[in-house]
N, C-alpha and C positions, 0 to 999 in steps of 0.2 A: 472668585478670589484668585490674583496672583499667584503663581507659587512661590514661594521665598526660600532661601538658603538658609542654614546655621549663623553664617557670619550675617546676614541681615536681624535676626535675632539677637546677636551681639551686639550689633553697632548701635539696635534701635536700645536695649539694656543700657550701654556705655553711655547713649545721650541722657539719661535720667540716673545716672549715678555719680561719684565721688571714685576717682581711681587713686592710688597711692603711688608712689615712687616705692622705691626699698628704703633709700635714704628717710622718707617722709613715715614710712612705717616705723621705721627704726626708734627714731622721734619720741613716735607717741609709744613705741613699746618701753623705750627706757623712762618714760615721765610716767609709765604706769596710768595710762588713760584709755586703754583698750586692750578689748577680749580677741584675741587672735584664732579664726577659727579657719582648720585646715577641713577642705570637703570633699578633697581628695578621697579614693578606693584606697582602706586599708594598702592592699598589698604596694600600693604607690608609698606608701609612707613609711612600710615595713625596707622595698626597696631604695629609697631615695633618700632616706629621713626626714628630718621635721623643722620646722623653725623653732626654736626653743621656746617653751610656756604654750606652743598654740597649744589648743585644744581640738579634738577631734569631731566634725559636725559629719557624716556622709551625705551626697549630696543630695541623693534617696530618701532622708529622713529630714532634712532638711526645716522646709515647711512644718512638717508636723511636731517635732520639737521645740518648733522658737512658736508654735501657735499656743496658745493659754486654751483656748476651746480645746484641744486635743486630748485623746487620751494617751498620747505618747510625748505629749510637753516634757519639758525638762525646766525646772527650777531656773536653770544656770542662765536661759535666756527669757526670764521674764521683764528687766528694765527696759520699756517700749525706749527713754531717752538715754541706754545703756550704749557706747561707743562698740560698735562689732565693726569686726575687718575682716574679708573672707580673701582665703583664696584656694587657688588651684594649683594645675601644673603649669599652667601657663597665659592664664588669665583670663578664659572664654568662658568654663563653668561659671567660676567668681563672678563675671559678671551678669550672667543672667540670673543667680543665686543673692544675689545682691538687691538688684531690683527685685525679685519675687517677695525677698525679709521686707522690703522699703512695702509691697503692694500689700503687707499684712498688719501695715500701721506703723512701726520701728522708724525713728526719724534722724538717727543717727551711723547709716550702713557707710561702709565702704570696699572696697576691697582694693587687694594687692596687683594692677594692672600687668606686671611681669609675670606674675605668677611665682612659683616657686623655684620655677628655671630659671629666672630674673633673680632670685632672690641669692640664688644658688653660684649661679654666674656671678655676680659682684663680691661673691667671699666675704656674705655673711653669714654668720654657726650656723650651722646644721648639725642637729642632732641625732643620734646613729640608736634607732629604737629595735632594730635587729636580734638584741640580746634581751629585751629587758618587755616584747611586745606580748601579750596572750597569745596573741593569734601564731603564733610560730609554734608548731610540733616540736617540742624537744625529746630522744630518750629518755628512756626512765634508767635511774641509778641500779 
């Protein structure tokens, strides 16, 4: 076997997927037609914030979440013809994260081809989950 790179793992994902614009995400988020899933590292999302309404997939758990055989599913992704949009920080996880949901039957993936930096760069909200996240040590009173 060849050896392959990352980005050949990407480009061959990108060929069998659906990528979004921000604009095209925007879209469907204000027509209320898709689940916005961030699969970014926590602390990415602690530092960076959030697109507002996503929801938190890690990329780690990923598979075994949106899988119905698992014992770590999650309800939230059981519509195989449910509209999901993934993304990242910049659109490489998203895409191999995309095609993987597409290789376990889901016939409606896409994800956010900028990524979040794309998302972030064109000035639109981002939400500032810093104050409001578990995951952040606060003092005690």
């Amino acid at each position: 076997m060849t050896r392959r790179t990352v980005h050949d793992v990407v480009a061959d994902a990108r060929a069998e997927i659906e990528e979004l614009t921000v604009e095209q995400l925007q879209a469907e988020m204000e027509a209320g037609t898709c689940l916005v899933i961030d699969i970014r590292d926590m602390r990415e999302r602690i530092k960076l914030g959030v697109i507002p309404g996503s929801v938190s997939a890690p990329r780690g758990m990923l598979e075994f979440w949106f899988d119905p055989e698992s014992p770590y599913h999650d309800e939230k992704y059981s519509d195989f013809d449910g509209r999901y949009v993934l993304h990242c920080a910049a659109g490489w996880r998203s895409a191999i994260a995309a095609k993987a949901i597409q290789d376990l039957g889901f016939t409606n993936v896409a994800h956010l081809e900028p990524g979040f930096k794309g998302w972030a760069d064109a000035d639109a909200p981002v939400e500032d989950i810093s104050e409001t996240s578990p995951w952040i040590r606060r003092p005690r009173d």
